[in-house]
C-alpha positions as CSV (number, residue, x, y, z in Angstrom):
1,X,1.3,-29.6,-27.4
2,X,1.4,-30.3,-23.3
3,X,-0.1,-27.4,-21.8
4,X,3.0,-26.2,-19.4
5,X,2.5,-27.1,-15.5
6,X,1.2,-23.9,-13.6
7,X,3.8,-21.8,-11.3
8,X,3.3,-22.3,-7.2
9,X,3.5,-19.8,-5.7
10,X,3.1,-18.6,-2.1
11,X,2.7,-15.4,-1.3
12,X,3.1,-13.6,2.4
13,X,1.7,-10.8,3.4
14,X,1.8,-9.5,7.1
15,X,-0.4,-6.5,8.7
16,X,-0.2,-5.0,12.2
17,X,-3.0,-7.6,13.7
18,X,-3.1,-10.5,10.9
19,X,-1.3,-12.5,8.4
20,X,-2.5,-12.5,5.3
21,X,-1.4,-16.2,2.7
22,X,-2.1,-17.1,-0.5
23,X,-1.4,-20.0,-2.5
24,X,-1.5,-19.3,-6.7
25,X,-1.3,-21.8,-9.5
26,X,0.1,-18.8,-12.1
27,X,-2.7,-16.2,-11.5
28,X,-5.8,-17.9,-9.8
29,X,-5.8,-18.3,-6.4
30,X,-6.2,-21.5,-4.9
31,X,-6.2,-20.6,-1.7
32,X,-6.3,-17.9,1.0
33,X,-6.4,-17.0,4.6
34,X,-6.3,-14.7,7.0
35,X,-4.6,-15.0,10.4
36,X,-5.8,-12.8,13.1
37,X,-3.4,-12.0,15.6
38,X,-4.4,-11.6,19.1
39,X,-3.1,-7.6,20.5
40,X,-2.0,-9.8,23.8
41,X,0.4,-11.7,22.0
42,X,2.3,-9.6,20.2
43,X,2.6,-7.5,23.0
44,X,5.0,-9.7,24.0
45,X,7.5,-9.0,21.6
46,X,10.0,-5.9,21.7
47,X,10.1,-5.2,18.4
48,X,8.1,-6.1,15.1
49,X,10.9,-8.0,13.7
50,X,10.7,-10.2,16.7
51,X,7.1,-11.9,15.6
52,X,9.0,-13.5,13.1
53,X,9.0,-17.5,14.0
54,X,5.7,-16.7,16.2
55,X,4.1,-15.3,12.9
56,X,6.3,-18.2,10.7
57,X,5.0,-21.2,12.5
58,X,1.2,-19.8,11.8
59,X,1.5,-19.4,8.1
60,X,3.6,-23.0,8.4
61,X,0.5,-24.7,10.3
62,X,-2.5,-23.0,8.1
63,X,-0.8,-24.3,5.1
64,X,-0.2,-28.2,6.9
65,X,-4.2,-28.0,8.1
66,X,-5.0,-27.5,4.8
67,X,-2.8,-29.9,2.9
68,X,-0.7,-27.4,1.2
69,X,2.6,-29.4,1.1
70,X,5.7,-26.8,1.2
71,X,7.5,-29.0,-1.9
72,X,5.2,-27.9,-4.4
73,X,6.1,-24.3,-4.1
74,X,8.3,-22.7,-7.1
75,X,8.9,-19.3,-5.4
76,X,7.4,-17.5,-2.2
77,X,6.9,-13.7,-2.3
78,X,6.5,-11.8,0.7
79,X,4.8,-8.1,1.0
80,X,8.0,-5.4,1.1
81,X,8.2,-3.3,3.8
82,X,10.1,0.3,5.1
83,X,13.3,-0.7,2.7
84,X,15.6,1.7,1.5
85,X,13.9,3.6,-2.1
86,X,13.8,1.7,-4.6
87,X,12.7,1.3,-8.4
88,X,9.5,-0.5,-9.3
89,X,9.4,-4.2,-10.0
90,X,10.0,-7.4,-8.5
91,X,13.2,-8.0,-6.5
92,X,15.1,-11.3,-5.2
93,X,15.6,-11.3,-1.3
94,X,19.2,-11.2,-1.2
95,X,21.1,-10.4,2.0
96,X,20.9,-7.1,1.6
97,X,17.1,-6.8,2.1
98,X,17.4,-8.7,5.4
99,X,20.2,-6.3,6.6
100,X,17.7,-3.8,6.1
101,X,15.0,-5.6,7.4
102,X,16.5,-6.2,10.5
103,X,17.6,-2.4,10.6
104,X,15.3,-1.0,9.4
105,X,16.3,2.8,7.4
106,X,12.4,4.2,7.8
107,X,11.2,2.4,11.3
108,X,9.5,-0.7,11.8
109,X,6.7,-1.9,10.1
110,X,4.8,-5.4,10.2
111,X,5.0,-5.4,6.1
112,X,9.1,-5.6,7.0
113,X,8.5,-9.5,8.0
114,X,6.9,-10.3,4.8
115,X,10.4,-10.6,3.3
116,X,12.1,-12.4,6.1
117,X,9.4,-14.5,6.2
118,X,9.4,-15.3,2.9
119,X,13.2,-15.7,2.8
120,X,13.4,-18.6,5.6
121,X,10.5,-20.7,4.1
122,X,11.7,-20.7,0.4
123,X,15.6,-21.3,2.1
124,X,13.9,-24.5,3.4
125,X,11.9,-25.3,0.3
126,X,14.9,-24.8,-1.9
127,X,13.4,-22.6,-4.0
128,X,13.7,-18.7,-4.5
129,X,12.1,-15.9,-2.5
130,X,10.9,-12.5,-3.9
131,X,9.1,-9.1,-3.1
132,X,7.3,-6.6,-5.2
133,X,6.6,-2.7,-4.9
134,X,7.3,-1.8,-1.2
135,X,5.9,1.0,0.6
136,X,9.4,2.8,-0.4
137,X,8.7,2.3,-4.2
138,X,10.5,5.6,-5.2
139,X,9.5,6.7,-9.6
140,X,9.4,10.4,-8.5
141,X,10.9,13.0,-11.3
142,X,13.6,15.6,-9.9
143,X,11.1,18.5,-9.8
144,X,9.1,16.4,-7.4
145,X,11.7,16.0,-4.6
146,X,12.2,19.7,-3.8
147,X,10.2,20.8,-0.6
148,X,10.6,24.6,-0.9
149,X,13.2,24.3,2.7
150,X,16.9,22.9,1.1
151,X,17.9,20.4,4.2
152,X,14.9,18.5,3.2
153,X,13.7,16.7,0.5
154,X,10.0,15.2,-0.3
155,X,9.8,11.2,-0.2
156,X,7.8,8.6,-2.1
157,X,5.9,6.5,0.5
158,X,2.1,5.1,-1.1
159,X,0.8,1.7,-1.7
160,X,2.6,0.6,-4.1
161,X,1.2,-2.5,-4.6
162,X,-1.7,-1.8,-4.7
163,X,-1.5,1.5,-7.2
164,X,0.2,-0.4,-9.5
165,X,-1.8,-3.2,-9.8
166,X,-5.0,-1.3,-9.8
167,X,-3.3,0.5,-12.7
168,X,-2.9,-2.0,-14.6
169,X,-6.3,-3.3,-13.9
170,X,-7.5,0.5,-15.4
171,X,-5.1,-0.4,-18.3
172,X,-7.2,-3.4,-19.2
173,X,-10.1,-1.9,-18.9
174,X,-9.0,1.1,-21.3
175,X,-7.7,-1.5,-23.5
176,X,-4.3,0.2,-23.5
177,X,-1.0,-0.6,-22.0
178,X,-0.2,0.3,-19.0
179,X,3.0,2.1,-20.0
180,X,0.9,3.9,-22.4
181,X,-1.1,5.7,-20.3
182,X,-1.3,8.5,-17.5
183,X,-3.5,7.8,-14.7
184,X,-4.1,9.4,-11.6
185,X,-4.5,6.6,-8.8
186,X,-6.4,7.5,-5.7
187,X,-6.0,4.3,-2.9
188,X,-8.5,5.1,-0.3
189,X,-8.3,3.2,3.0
190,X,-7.1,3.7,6.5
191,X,-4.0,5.7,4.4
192,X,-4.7,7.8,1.7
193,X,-2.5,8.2,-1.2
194,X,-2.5,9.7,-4.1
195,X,-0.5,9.7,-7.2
196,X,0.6,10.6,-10.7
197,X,1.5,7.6,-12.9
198,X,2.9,8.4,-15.9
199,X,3.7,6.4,-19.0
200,X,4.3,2.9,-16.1
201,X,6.1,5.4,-13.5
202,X,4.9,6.7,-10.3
203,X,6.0,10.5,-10.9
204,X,4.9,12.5,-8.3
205,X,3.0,11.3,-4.6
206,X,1.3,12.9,-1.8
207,X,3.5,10.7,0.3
208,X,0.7,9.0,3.3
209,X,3.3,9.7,5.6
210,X,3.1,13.5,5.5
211,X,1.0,15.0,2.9
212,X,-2.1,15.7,1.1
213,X,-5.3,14.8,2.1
214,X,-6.2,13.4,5.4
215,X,-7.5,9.7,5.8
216,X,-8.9,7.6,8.7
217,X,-6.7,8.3,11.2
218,X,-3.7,10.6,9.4
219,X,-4.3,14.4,9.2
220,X,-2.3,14.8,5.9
221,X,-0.4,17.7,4.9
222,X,-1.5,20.1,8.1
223,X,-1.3,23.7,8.6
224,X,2.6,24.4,9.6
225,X,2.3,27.0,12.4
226,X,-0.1,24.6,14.1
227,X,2.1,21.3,13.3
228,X,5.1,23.9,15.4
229,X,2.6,24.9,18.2
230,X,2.2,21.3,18.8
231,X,5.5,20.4,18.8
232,X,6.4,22.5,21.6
233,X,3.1,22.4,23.6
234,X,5.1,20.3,26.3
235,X,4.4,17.0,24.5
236,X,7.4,14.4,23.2
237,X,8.2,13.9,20.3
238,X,6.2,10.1,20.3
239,X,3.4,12.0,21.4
240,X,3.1,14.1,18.4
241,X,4.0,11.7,16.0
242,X,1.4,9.3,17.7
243,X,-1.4,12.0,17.2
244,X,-0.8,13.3,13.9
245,X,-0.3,9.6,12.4
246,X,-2.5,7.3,14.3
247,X,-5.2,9.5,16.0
248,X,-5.7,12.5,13.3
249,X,-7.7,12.5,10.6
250,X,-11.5,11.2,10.6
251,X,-10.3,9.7,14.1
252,X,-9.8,13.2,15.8
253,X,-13.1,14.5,14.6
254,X,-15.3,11.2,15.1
255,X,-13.8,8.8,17.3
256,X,-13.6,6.1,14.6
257,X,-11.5,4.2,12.2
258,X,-14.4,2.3,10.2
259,X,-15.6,4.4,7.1
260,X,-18.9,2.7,7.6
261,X,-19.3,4.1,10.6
262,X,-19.0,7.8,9.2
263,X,-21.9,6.6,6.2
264,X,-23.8,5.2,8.8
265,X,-23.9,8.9,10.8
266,X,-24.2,10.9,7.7
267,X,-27.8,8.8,7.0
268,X,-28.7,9.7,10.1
269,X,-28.3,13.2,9.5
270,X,-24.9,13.7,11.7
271,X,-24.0,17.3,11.0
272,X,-20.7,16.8,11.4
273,X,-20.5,13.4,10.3
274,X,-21.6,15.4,7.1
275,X,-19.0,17.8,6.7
276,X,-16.3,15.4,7.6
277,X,-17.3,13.2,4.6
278,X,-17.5,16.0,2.1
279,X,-14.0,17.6,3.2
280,X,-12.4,14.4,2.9
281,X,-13.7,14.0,-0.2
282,X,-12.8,17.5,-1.5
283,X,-9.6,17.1,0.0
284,X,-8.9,14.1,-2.4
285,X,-10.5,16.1,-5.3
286,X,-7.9,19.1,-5.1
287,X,-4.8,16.4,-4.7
288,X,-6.4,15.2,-7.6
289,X,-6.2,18.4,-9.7
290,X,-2.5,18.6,-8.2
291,X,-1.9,15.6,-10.0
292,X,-3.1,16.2,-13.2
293,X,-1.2,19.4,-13.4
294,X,1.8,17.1,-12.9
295,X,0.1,15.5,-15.8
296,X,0.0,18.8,-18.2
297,X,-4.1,17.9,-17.5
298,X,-3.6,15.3,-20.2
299,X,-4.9,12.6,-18.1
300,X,-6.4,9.2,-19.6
301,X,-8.6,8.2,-16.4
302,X,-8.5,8.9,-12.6
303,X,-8.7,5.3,-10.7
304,X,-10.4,5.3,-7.2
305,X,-9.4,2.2,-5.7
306,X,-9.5,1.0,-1.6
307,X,-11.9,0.0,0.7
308,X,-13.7,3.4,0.6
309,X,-13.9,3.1,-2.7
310,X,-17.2,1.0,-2.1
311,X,-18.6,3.8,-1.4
312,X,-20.7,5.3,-4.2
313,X,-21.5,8.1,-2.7
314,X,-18.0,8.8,-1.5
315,X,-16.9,7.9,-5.4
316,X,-20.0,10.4,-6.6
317,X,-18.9,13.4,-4.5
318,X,-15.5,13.3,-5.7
319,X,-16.7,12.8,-9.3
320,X,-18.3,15.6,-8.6
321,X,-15.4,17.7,-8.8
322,X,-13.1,16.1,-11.3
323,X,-15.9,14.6,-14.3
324,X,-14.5,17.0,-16.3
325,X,-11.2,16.0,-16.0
326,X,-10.9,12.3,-17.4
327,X,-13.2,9.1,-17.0
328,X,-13.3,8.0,-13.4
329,X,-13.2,4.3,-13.2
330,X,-13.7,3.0,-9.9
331,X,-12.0,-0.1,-8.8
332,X,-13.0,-0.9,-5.3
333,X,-10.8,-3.2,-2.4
334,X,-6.8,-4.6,-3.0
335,X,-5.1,-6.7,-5.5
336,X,-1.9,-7.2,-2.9
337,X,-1.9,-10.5,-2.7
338,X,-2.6,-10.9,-6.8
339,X,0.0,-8.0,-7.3
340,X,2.5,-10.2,-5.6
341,X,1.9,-13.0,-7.6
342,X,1.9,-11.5,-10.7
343,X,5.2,-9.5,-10.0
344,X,6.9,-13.5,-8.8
345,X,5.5,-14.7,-11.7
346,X,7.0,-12.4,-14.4
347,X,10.4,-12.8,-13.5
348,X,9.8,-17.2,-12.9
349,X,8.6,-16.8,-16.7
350,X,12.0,-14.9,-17.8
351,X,11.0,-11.4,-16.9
352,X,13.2,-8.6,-15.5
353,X,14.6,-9.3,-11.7
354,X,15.7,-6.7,-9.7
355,X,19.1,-6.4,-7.5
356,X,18.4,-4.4,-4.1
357,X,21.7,-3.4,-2.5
């Protein structure tokens, strides 16, 4: 029997200073790049959203330097960004998603052009354009959204992508399906998240955009009196928002934004580089605990996963605390750009597509 021809796809995924493409044949990657963006440059533009044919005709000339010609594309997929919550899974960028892209319901965010993106080179190709797992990816039980303060409600915000995928990668490694099991998923890397998956679904989160543990440059879930003595310390609003999400965290104490940079003063015997390091970790370790509780402590494996995962003796110290809990796997770096292509790929071979409205 002819072996079936292999799926093209292209997938899209843009950070605050680069542009990440990927060309897949099915699930091996033919092709990558990354494209740095100069700070200079996209100064010049208002708003995020704004990039978008500076960032488009980039991705189009990295693919026509490398002979990558658009027609042989079956779907493009771009990285979802601050959409609306949603359900897991892979979605079809429909009109709706580039309503919302363009007004955004949770602020801007240079993931947000990975659909639009997306969208206008597959409308040119002629084929279909898709997105997988946003930021917003929203599982969470009912017991999980109550705050303790009725006028507002806990959100799901984590890297999806890159949770589930890792997931799935435990899964295989457990020999199990993924649907199967219950995991706790700790991605570590300039955001920290961490969550409860249970039986395929994202139950509970310490949402990266205001709790749990503190990261590179976050501070986490922060003592509340202090969060209020900020707030009205004579700064604006921006101000404090600025601090507590981009210059909290390891930031505040250290001055940097590179993990390595914390090892690298630990070995030289940095007192405070020290403690730092071991309350970040210990920080992760009791979200950990909070999770399996969420779990009923029945918990098949606890997945560390992101850059810092690299770390061994990061991963040791927070083994450390939680050995006795499950098996800790660790999975280090991102599977974005596969997670992509594998959610694109499941719905080109007759799997489950999404409707966002």
């Amino acid at each position: 029997m002819k072996e079936a021809k292999p799926r093209r796809i292209l997938v899209i995924n843009p950070g605050a200073t680069s542009t990440k493409i990927s060309v897949f044949d099915d699930e091996t990657e033919m092709f990558q790049t990354n494209i740095e963006h100069d700070s200079a440059q996209l100064s010049c533009f208002a708003r995020i959203i704004d990039q978008k044919d500076f960032r488009k005709n980039l991705v189009l000339g990295e693919l026509a330097k490398n002979n990558v010609s658009l027609s042989s594309f079956d779907a493009v997929c771009g990285r979802g960004g601050l959409l609306k919550h949603i359900q897991s899974g892979t979605y079809r960028i429909n009109d709706a998603v580039i309503r919302d892209v363009m007004n955004p319901p949770y602020g801007e965010h240079a993931s947000n052009l990975g659909v639009i993106l997306a969208r206008e080179i597959a409308d040119e190709i002629g084929c279909p354009a898709f997105f997988s797992d946003p930021v917003s990816t929203d599982e969470l039980c009912d017991l999980a959204r109550v705050s303790g303060f009725a006028p507002m409600q806990r959100e799901s915000f984590f890297h999806a992508l890159n949770q589930k995928g890792k997931a799935r990668e435990a899964a295989a490694q457990l020999q199990r399906p993924y649907e199967e099991l219950n995991l706790i998923v700790v991605h570590m890397g300039g955001g920290v998240s961490i969550a409860a998956h249970c039986k395929g679904k994202v139950v509970d989160v310490f949402n990266v955009k205001d709790d749990g543990s503190f990261s590179m440059d976050r501070g986490g879930g922060l003592p509340v009196n202090s969060v209020i003595n900020l707030c009205f310390s004579g700064k604006t609003k921006q101000e404090v928002k600025r601090l507590l999400g981009s210059e909290a965290g390891v930031f505040s104490y250290l001055g940097t934004r590179d993990f390595r940079d914390v090892e690298k003063l630990m070995k030289a015997g940095d007192g405070k580089a020290t403690l730092v390091f071991k309350a970040m970790a210990y920080q992760h370790a009791k979200d950990i605990g909070a999770m399996a509780a969420v779990l009923g402590f029945k918990v098949d494996a606890v997945v560390l996963t992101g850059g810092i995962a690299n770390c061994r003796s990061f991963c040791d110290e927070i083994r450390s605390y939680v050995k006795e809990l499950a098996p800790v796997l660790v999975l280090p770096g991102e599977v974005e750009m596969l997670s992509l292509a594998q959610g694109t790929l499941r719905v080109l071979r007759g799997g489950e597509c999404m409707t966002y409205i």
